[in-house]
Each structure stands twice: as C-alpha cells, then as structure tokens.
C-alpha positions in Angstrom: -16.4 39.1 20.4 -14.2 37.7 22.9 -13.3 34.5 23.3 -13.9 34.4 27.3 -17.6 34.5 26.8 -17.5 31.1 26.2 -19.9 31.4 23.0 -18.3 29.6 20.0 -19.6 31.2 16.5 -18.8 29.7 13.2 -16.8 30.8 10.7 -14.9 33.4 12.6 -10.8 33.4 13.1 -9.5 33.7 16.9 -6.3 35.1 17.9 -5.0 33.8 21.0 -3.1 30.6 22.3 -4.5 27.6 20.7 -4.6 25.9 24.2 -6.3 29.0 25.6 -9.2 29.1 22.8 -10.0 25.8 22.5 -10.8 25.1 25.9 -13.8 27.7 25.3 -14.9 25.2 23.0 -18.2 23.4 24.2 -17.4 19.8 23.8 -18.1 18.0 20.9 -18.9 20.6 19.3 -16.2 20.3 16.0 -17.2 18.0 13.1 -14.0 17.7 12.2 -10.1 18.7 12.7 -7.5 20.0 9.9 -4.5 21.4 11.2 -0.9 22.1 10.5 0.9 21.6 13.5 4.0 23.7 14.4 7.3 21.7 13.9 9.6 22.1 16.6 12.6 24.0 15.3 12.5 23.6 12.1 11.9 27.1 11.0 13.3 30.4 12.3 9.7 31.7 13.3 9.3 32.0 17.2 6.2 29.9 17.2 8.6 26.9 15.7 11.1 27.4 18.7 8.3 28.7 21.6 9.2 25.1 23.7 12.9 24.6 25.5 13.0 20.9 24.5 11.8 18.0 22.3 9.5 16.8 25.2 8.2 19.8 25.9 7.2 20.2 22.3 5.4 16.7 22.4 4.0 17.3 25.9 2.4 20.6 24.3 1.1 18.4 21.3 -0.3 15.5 23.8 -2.2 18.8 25.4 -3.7 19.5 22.2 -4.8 16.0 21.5 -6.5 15.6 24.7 -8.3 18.9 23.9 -9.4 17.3 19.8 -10.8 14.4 21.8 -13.1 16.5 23.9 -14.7 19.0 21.6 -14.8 16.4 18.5 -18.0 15.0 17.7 -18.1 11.0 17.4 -17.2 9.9 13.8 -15.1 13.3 13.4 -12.4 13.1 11.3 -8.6 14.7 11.8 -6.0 15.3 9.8 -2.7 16.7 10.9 0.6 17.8 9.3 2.9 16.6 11.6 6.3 17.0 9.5 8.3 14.1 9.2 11.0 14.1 12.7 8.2 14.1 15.0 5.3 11.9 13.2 5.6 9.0 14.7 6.0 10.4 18.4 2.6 12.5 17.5 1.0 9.4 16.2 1.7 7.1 19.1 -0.4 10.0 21.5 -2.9 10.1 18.7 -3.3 6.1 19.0 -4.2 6.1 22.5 -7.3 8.5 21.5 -9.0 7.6 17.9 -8.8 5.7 15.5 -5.6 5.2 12.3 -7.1 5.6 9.2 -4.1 6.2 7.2 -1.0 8.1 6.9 -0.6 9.9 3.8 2.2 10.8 2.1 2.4 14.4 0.8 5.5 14.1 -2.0 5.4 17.5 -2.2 8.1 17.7 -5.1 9.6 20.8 -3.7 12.4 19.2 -1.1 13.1 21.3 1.7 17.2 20.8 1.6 18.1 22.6 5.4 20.2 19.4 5.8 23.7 21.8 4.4 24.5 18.3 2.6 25.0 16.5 5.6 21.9 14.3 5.4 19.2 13.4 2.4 17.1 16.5 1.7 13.3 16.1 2.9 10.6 15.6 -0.2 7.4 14.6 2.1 5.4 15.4 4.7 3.2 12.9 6.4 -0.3 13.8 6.9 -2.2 11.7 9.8 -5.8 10.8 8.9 -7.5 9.7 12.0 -11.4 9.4 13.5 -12.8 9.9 16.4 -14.8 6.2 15.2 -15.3 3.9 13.1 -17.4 5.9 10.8 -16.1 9.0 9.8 -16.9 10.3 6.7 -15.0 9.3 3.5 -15.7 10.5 -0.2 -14.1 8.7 -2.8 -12.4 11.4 -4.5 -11.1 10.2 -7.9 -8.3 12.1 -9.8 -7.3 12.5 -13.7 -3.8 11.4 -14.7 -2.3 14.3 -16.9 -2.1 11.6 -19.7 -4.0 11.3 -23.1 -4.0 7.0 -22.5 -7.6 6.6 -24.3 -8.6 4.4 -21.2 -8.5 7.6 -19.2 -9.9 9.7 -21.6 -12.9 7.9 -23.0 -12.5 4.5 -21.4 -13.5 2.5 -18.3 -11.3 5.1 -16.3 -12.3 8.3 -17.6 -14.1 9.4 -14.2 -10.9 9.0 -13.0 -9.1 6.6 -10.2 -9.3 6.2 -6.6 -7.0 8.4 -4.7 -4.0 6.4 -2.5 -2.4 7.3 0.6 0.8 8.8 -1.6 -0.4 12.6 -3.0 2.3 13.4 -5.8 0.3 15.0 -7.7 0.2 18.6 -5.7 3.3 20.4 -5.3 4.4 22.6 -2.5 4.2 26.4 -3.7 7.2 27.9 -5.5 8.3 31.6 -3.9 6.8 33.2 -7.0 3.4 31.3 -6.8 0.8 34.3 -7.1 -0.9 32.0 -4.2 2.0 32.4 -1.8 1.7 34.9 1.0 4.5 35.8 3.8 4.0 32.3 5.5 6.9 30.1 5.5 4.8 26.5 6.0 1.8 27.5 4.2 0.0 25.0 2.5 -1.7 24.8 -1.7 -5.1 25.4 -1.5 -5.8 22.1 -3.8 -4.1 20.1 -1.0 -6.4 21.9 1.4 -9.2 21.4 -0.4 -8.5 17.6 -1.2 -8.5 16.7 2.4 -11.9 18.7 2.9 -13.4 16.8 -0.1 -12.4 13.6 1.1 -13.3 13.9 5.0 -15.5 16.3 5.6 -19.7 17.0 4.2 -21.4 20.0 3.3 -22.2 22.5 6.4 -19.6 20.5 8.5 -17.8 22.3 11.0 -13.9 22.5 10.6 -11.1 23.9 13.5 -8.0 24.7 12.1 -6.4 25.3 15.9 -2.7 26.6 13.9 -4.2 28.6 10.8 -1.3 30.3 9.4 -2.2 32.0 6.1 -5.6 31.4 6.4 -5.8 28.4 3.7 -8.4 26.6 5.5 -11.3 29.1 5.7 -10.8 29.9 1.9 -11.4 26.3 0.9 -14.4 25.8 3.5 -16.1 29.1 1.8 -15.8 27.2 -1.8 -16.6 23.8 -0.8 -19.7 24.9 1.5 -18.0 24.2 4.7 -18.1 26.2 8.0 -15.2 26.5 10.0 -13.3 28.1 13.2 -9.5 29.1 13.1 -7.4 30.0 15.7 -3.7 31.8 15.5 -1.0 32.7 18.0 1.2 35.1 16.4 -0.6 38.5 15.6 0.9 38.7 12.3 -0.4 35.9 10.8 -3.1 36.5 12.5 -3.9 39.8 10.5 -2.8 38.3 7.6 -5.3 35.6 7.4 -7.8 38.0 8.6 -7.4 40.2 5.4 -7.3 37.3 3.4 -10.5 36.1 4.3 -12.4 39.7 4.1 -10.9 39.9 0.9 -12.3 36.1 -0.3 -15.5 36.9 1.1 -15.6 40.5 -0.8 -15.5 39.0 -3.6 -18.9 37.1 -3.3 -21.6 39.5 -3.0 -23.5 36.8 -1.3 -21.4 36.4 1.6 -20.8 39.3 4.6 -17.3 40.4 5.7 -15.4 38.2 8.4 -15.8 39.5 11.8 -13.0 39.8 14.5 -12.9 37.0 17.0 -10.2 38.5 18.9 
C-alpha cells in the first residue's frame, strides 16, 4: 500500500521520511507515541549526521513535535529517548505542546565511553514521559527486587513495589546478546515493553515514527497492542520487516506483516 493514499492501517511498518509519513496521518488518530529519536552525531550512521548543525537538528525535532501534537488523541501519552546532550533543548519544545509527566532515568549500566577519556563516560539516557492531557493512562507497574528479604518474598511487599522515574534494573544489550541485531541504538525489549505496560491499554494504537530494529512492534504483538512504525533508512527498514514476519510466524494465530512501502 502506499503511503500517498492517505489511508493509515494498523499494525503495518512504513518506509519513508518520518516527516513525509506522518503528515498522511489523519489527526488524532495515534493513542499514543514511543519513539527513539535520532541523536545528532553521536553515531557514525548517516541518519545520526543527515542535519548540517545543532539547530537544524532541533528545528527538525520541533517539526516532529508539532506533527505528535496533531495526530495524537487527547490524553495520549509520549515517550521519547532523547539521549542525554540534547534533552533538555527537546524538552523545552515538548513543554510548549503537552504536558511533563516525568523524566526517567534509563541507567542503562552499559556506559557508552566515546568520550576518548576526555570527559565522564555516559551511563543514562533520559526518557521524556509526556501527555497530550491531564489524563493519560498510567498502570502501576510494580517490580521484584532480585533479593530473598522475606518482606519481598512472602511479606507485605511480595507483589512487588511501585516503579520510580530511575530504571536500573534493565541493562542496555551486550554485543553477544542473542536479542541484538545490526542496530547500533537498539533498545531491550523489557525496556520496550515496560513503557507499553505502564502508558499504554489493550488495543491502543502505538507510532514508533524512528523504528530501528523493529523493537516496538514485537512488544505491541505480546502485550495486545496495535501499532504503526515508520523508518528512513532501507536497511533497517528490511531488517525490522523480517523481524516482525518472523514474530508473527511464529503465532499461528496471527497473518504475516504486510509492506507499507
């Protein structure tokens, strides 16, 4: 199907400019946003280095936030992976159009040292939780300590306790994870599907507008949620296209993925 026909169907993956597709999207029309933006320069890939300077990367990223305002319902929730040299520029657009909820702390464990010891090595990335509203949705997602502490085992805690705005309990994937695929930013799939838990309902529509890997769709199909992605680059493009056939091959219940280029 092309995406010029201006008809939107779920679950499906787009290739094309993220700009392009998603001003083929009828407005609010999302449920909810989870994306990974691109960070500007910090890897080698061309989609990290496609803008000439800093404000034409955050000119680009306004442009996207003006387009999440139109096609999100009211009460839709976003979160976005900003990466940590640009997050508060990003936030302060995101301020002038919804709502701060929180920003979370991904201590991701695995530092990303680029700094060639001439700064402190990077162990987080910041994760923007906004709404469209004031009344998004919001599960109370409760976690288990890795400790045998009888209150958390048979005690007043053993359901668990309330999630903060600090995740350090999900690490970024090692190179020889047998999750990891040919994407340098890509994402766990618990971390994934801990934001969809938390922010998002059954049958809810998700956009990922930056999909990478394809990490979002996977964790809508297991959590009952529908989605839309959208990639750039052809390669990752394919990649998460094959990725998702071969999820949805493996539930005899579902039908293979069809091409939304």
């Amino acid at each position: 199907m092309s995406v010029g026909q201006n008809i939107f169907e779920k679950n499906k993956i787009y290739h094309g400019d993220c700009l392009e597709v998603m001003k083929q999207i009828p407005n609010k029309y999302i449920d909810h946003i989870i994306c990974d933006l691109p960070f500007y320069q910090v890897v080698k890939d061309d989609w990290d280095n496609q803008w000439k300077t800093e404000k034409d990367y955050i000119d680009w990223c306004r442009m996207v936030i003006i387009e999440y305002k139109r096609i999100i319902k009211d009460n839709g929730n976003l979160f976005l992976f900003t990466g940590r040299q640009y997050n508060r520029k990003i936030a302060t657009i995101l301020d002038e159009y919804f709502n701060e909820k929180r920003i979370i702390i991904w201590a991701r464990k695995r530092n990303f040292n680029n700094t060639r010891g001439k700064a402190l090595a990077s162990g987080y990335e910041p994760i923007c939780y906004y709404c469209n509203g004031d009344n998004g949705v919001f599960n109370n997602v409760k976690i288990k300590p890795d400790t045998k502490r009888k209150e958390y085992v048979d005690g007043f805690l053993k359901d668990g306790i309330t999630l903060s705005d600090v995740w350090s309990d999900i690490s970024a994937l090692p190179h020889n994870s047998k999750e990891k695929l040919n994407h340098p930013t890509q994402k766990p799939q618990k971390l994934i599907e801990r934001i969809i838990q938390i922010g998002t309902n059954e049958g809810d529509l998700i956009l990922d507008n930056c999909s990478g890997s394809g990490t979002l769709a996977i964790e809508c199909i297991r959590n009952n949620r529908n989605w839309i992605m959208i990639e750039q680059k052809e390669e990752y493009y394919n990649l998460s296209l094959k990725r998702v056939e071969d999820f949805l091959n493996s539930f005899s219940h579902e039908t293979p993925i069809e091409d939304g280029k």
